[in-house]
C-alpha positions in Angstrom: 14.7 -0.1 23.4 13.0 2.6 22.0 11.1 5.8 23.3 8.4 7.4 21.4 7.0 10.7 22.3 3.8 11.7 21.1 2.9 15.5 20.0 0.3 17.8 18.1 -3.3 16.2 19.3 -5.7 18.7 20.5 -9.2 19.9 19.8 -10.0 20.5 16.1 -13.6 21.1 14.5 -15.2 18.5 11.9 -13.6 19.3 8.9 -10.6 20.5 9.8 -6.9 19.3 10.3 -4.5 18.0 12.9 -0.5 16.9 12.1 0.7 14.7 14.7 4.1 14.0 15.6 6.3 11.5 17.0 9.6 11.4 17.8 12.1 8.3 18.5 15.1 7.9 20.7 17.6 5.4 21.5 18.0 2.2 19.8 16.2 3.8 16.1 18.9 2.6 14.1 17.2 -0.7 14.5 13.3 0.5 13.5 11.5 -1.8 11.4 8.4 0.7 10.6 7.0 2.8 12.7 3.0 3.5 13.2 -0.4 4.8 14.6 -3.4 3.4 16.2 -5.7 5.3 18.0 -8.5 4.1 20.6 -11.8 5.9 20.7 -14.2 5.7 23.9 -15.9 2.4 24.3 -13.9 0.5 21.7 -10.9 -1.7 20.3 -7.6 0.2 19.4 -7.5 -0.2 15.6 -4.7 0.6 13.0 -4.1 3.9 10.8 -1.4 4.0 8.9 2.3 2.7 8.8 5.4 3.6 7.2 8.5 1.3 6.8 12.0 2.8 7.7 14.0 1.7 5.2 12.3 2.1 1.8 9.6 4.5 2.8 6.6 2.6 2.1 3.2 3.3 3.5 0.1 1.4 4.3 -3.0 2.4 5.8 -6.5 1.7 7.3 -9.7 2.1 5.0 -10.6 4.9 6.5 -7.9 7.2 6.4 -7.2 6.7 2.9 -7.6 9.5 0.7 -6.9 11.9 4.3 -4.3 11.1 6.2 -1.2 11.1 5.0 1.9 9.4 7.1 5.6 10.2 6.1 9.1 9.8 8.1 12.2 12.5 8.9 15.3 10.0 8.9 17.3 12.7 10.3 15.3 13.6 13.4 13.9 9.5 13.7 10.0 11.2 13.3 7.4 10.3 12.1 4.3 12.5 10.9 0.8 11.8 10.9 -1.3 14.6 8.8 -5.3 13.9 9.6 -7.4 15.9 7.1 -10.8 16.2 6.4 -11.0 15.0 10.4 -14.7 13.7 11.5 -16.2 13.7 14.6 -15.9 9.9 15.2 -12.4 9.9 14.6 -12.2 11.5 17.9 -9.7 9.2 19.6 -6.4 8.4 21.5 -4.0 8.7 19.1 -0.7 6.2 19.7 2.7 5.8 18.1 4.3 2.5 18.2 7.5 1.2 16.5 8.9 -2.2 15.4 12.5 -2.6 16.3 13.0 -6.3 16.8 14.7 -7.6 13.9 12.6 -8.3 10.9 14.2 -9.4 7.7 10.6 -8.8 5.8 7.0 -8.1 6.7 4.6 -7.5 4.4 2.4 -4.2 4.5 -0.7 -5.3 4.6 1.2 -7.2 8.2 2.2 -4.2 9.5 -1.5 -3.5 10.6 -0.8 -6.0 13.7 -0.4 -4.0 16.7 1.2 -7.0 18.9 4.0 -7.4 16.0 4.6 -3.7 17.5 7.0 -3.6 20.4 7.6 -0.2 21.8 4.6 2.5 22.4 4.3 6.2 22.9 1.9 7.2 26.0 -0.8 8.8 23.5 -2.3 12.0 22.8 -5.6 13.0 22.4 -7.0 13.9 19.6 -10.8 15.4 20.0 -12.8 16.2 16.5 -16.1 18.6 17.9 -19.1 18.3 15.6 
């Protein structure tokens, strides 16, 4: 089992940036990749970015390419989201989520799959004003 806690979302103007952080406890020896989603008002929660534990690789949604910017802290089991360049529509629940189960290999463009996720943070809100 795995906690997640969620930190850094707030209220940011168009334009500007946001670096949100989340932090893993108990079984992390065991972490897979670790990720963010986020759910806006009114619509499906869809995939960020992702980061492998391991080797350090990173994958990421269309949209945040080119802005956001995921990376990982091995020694204090975090992992950072940096949101640049932050639009209104992004405005969003922002949620950390982890793979711990054993996985021998997944491919990155895989690791977008939110139900091959299997531990959560509780959110944190990220609001972009216009």
């Amino acid at each position: 089992q795995v906690q997640l806690v969620e930190s850094g979302g707030g209220l940011v103007q168009a334009g500007g940036s946001l670096r949100l952080s989340c932090a893993a406890s108990g079984r992390t020896f065991s972490i897979y990749a670790m990720g963010w989603f986020r759910q806006a008002p009114g619509r499906e929660r869809e995939f960020v970015a992702t980061i492998t534990w391991s080797g350090g690789s990173t994958y990421y949604a269309d949209s945040a390419k080119g802005r956001f910017t995921i990376s990982r802290d091995d020694a204090k089991n975090t992992v950072y989201l940096q949101m640049n360049s932050l639009k209104p529509e992004e405005t969003a629940v922002y949620y950390c989520a982890s793979r711990t189960k054993f996985t021998l290999y997944r491919p990155l463009d895989r690791l977008t799959e939110q139900a091959w996720y299997d531990s959560w943070g509780q959110g944190t809100q990220v609001t972009v004003s216009s």
